[in-house]
C-alpha positions, 0 to 999 in steps of 0.5 A: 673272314667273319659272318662268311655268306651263305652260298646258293645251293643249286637244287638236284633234278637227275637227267639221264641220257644214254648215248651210243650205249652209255649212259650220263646223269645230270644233276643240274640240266635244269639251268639250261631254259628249254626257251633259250632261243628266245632268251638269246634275243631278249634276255627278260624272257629267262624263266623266272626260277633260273633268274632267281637261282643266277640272281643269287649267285651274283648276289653271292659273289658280290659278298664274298667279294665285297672286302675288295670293292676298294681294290676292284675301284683301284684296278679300274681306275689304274686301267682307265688311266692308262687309257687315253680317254681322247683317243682317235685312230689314224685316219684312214684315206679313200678317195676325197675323204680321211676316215677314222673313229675317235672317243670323247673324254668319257665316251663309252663307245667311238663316233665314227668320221670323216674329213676331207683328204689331208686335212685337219678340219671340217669333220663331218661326224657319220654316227656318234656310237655313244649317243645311240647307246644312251639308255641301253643296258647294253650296244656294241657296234660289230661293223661299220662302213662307208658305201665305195660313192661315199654317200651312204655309212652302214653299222651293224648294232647289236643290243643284246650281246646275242650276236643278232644284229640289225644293220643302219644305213645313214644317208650322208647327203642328208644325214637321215636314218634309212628305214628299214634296216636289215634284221637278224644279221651276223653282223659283216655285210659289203657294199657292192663296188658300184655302191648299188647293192648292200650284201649281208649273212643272216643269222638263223633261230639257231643263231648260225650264219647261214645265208646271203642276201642282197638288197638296194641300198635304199631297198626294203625287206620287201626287195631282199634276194637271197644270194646263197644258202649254205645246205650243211649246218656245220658249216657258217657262212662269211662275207668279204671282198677282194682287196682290188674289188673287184669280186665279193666273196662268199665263204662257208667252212668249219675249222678244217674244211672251206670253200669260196664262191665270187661274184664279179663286182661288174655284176653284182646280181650275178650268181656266185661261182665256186672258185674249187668245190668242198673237199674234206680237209681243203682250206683255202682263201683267195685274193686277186692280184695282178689280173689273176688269184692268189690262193691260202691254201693248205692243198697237198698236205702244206700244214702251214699253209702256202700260196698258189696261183690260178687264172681269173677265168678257171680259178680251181684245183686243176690250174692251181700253181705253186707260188710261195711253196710250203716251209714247215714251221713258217705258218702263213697267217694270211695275205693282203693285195697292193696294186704293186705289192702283195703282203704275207703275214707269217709266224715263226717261233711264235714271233709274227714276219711280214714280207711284201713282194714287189709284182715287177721283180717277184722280190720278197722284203720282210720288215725287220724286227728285232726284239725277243717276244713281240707282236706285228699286225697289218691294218690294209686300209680302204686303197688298193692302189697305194705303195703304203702299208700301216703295220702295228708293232707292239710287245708285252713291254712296249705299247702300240706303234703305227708304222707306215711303211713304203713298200716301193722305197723300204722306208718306214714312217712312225704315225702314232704310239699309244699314249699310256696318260699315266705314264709307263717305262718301257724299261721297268719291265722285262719280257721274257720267251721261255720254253716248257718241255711237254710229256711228249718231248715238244717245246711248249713257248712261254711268254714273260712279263714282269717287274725289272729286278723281279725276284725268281725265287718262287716269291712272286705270285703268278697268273698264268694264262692260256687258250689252246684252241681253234689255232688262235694264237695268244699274241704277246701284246702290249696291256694295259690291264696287264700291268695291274697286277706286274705293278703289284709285283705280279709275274705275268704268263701266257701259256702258248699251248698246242691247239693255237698256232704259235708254232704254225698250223701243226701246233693246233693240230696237234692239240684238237680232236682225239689229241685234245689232252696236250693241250691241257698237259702242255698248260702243266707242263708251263705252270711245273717249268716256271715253278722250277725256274723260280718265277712261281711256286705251286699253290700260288698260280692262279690260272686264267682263260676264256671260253674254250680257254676257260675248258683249259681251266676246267680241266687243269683244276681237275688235273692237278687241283694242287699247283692253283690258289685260284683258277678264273674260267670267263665263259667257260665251255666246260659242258663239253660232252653235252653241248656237242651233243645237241645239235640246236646249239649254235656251234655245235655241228661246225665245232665237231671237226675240233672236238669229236661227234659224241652223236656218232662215234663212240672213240669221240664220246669216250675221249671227250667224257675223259676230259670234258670238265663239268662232267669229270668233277669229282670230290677234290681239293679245288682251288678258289675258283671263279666261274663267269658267263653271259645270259645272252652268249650265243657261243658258250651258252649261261648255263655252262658256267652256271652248272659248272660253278654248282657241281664243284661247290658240292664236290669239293672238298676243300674251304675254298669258295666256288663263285659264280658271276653271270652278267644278265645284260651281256654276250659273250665278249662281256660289257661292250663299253671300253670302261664297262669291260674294265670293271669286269676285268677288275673284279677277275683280278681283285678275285686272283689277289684275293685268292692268295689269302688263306683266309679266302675261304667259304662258309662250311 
């Protein structure tokens, strides 16, 4: 590479804190706009010095990457064709009408429909997603519904990419916009069963979900009630309804501790009543079903959580009956009420079961699966009172199927599989399960995707994924953008480490809190094992995560710099010790159950400043390494990856480049648009291609 650009060189301004009698300095607190807030709801508002700093740093990126503008054109299109641009969803049916969405050939963003039940015509559009979004930098619909007298539809438009959103209710009788919509909104909101009242969280200055209210669905700010205040900042705020709607329910928790409250659907202005008071360490969900309520609980120390009963008129601890009994090892995921069955979704072996048990004879019948490394998931639909069940199976082989499956008879019934227009054999790839042997001893799963035929003999170059946080787990899903680099003769890994929830509830404790380093041992634990069973060689890894995945990254770049010839952090937190230091930031109170309070506990500051990525660079040899980020992220906040990206240029010791692309339109999820998203998707892996080349290299 000649004529190599001149990176950005972030001034230096030292901010010392001293904390519980310890003391850190940074060199780049700068980057953080004391006026964020502001910045969250309109990005223009950014101060003009950070613009310019993050201006150049694109600007910076663009150049060391402009000899893969070709390649980056090339990925896109490959993952565009695998999109059928026409797509629709099943259509869903409540009542009179089919719902479903579906995309015009081009479309960005759905246009949300109906027509009349069983039908093939007489579409009655509800909103077209895309039109509204015309002329927009960027849009995002969160949520959108049907009112339960099908006359009104609400959606929930985000146009920042801050997570603020503003709630519309159309008029279907007449086809007109609602004035007044409803303002800073977490985006979730419920109709009430008699279609009356529209209920809603509110997102605080502080962007945490936080309160309730209800208005008239044809009402104004003027008529808004609030419904519930949560008092505890670390707690955020959610709303649903039980699947017989019979109740809408509230819930607040963080990621260990929960509470619900119900308010009965016959009473929608009724005040909420707590089903168990909040209890540290008490999870708990709940459904209604067959005249009583069935609780997700994690109650007496079922670390995978079981299934209780309890009476609609005294729903709390003291009436709570064991019904599906905790089983170590099977992770009850969740649950979904029938009027004749009840569904549960479990995991086992990283591997998804569902089971539905008829309420006459209490009888359980999981829908067999058989295949190595696969992934199922429940779409429940708008009827309660229906013997069908929609399920999703797909692995990283196979696209999506859609199966509607009777529950009264066991019959199954193939609706729909994604069409992959450009075409896609099944059987020219190989899925794989492999297992990793941890420090600890622990079995840590690996999944595998890759060419049939695919040499093991540490040739091929590998992108190795992971997350390990929060007990989300990293299904194995079918991908199309995936495919990209498998094609290229890429091996495809995901790392399935502590800190999900692919081995159950246990497996994400295990790697929280003060046992937070498994997770990031695990991860070089996967990248050794596959290096000696021949799937990749060290220094031809490149790994990838995002958000708290990308503080993995953080962390495996400054543990073992050497197995990486590239590293991709997507909205990396990787400021960890002072991000849960500040008490403004929007996550920061609830995520201190996952993490340690720094403000408080010494043995938390200790162990985090041990680990937190931004704060233990030092000079080492670093891989390539791309750092990526969104001005109006509300959960990983721009300056993370900004700051992260500045101290490892001026500490690393090898030639290799430190890029740093912000996305000064977007959020945390990146582009909204299905094609937009693509592009940045593109630019990841034309970075981990060229991260391969030797003479990917920075100016000295």
């Amino acid at each position: 590479m000649t004529d190599l650009p001149t990176p950005p060189v972030a001034r230096i301004e030292p901010l010392s804190t001293t904390q519980l009698g310890r003391t850190r300095v940074d060199d780049y607190a700068w980057l953080k706009d004391v006026n964020w807030q502001k910045v969250m709801r309109d990005p223009a508002a950014i101060r003009p010095d950070i613009k310019d700093y993050l201006d150049a740093e694109n600007a910076y990126t663009k150049a060391m990457l402009a000899s893969t503008e070709a390649l980056q054109t090339t990925l896109f299109e490959e993952m565009k064709g695998r999109i059928k641009e026409d797509d629709s969803s099943l259509p869903q049916p409540d009542g009179p009408f089919d719902y479903y969405a579906r995309y015009a050939i081009g479309g960005q963003h759905p246009v949300y429909a109906r027509r009349p039940r069983g039908e093939a015509e007489g579409e009655e559009v509800l909103i077209d997603a895309d039109a509204l979004s015309k002329g927009k930098p960027f849009f995002n619909i969160a949520s959108a519904g049907h009112s339960p007298d099908h006359a009104l539809f609400a959606f929930a438009v985000d146009e920042q990419g801050s997570e603020y959103h503003r709630i519309y209710l159309k008029d279907l009788t007449n086809g007109e916009t609602l004035p007044d919509p409803v303002e800073s909104a977490e985006g979730g909101f419920v109709f009430s069963p008699d279609g009356a009242w529209l209920f809603w969280v509110f997102r605080d200055e502080n962007a945490r979900p936080s309160k309730v209210f209800r208005r008239p669905v044809r009402g104004s700010a003027a008529d808004d009630v609030l419904v519930y205040e949560e008092p505890d900042e670390g707690m955020f705020v959610h709303l649903d309804e039980t699947r017989s709607r019979a109740f809408i329910l509230i819930t607040a928790g963080d990621h260990e501790t929960s509470a619900a409250w119900l308010i009965p659907a016959a009473d929608p202005a009724a005040e909420p009543k707590i089903v168990e008071p909040r209890t540290q360490g008490l999870m708990y969900g709940v459904e209604h079903w067959d005249g009583r309520f069935v609780i997700h609980t994690n109650v007496d120390g079922a670390i995978d959580f079981k299934l209780v009963t309890a009476p609609e008129d005294a729903p709390g601890r003291a009436n709570w009956k064991d019904w599906i009994p905790h089983r170590p090892g099977h992770y009850i995921m969740g649950a979904a009420a029938f009027a004749d069955h009840f569904v549960r979704v479990e995991r086992v072996d990283a591997n998804h079961r569902i089971i539905v048990t008829d309420r006459q004879t209490l009888t359980d019948s999981p829908i067999p699966i058989d295949e190595e490394a696969y992934a199922l998931s429940i779409d429940t639909g708008y009827e309660y009172d229906t013997p069908v069940l929609r399920y999703v199976y797909q692995s990283p082989t196979t696209p999506r199927s859609w199966f509607d499956y009777d529950m009264a008879t066991g019959k199954k019934t193939l609706r729909k599989t994604q069409e992959v227009p450009s075409g896609h054999d099944p059987h020219a790839y190989v899925a794989r399960r492999l297992f990793a042997r941890a420090q600890d001893g622990e079995m840590v799963p690996i999944t595998i995707l890759m060419k049939a035929g695919a040499p093991l003999d540490g040739s091929a170059p590998m992108l190795l994924y992971g997350y390990g946080s929060y007990g989300l787990s990293m299904d194995p899903t079918f991908s199309i953008r995936s495919l990209s680099l498998v094609d290229r003769g890429w091996i495809w890994a995901i790392a399935h480490v502590r800190g999900g929830s692919e081995k159950g509830w246990g497996w994400f404790l295990d790697g929280r809190g003060m046992k937070k380093t498994h997770t990031f041992t695990d991860f070089i634990a996967c990248a050794e094992h596959l290096v000696e069973e021949g799937y990749g060689a060290a220094g031809r890894i490149v790994a990838y995560g995002g958000s708290a995945g990308g503080m993995l990254m953080g962390a495996v770049a400054n543990l073992r710099s050497d197995l990486w010839a590239g590293v991709i952090g997507a909205v990396p937190f990787v400021d960890v010790l002072n991000t849960m230091s500040d008490t403004s930031l929007p996550l920061t109170p609830p995520e201190w159950p996952e993490w340690g309070n720094p403000l408080t506990d010494p043995a938390a500051y200790d162990y985090i400043a041990g680990y937190s990525p931004y704060d233990r660079v030092t000079a080492l040899p670093y891989p390539a390494i791309l750092s990526t980020g969104g001005l109006s992220d509300p959960r990983v906040t721009y300056w993370e990856p900004a700051k992260w990206a500045a101290k490892l240029r001026a500490h690393t010791t090898s030639d290799r480049p430190v890029l740093l692309k912000i996305n000064m339109e977007a959020g945390h999820g990146g582009s909204a648009g299905r094609f937009e998203s693509l592009k940045e998707i593109a630019l990841d892996y034309a970075f981990a291609i060229q991260a391969l080349d030797p003479a990917f290299v920075a100016k000295a």
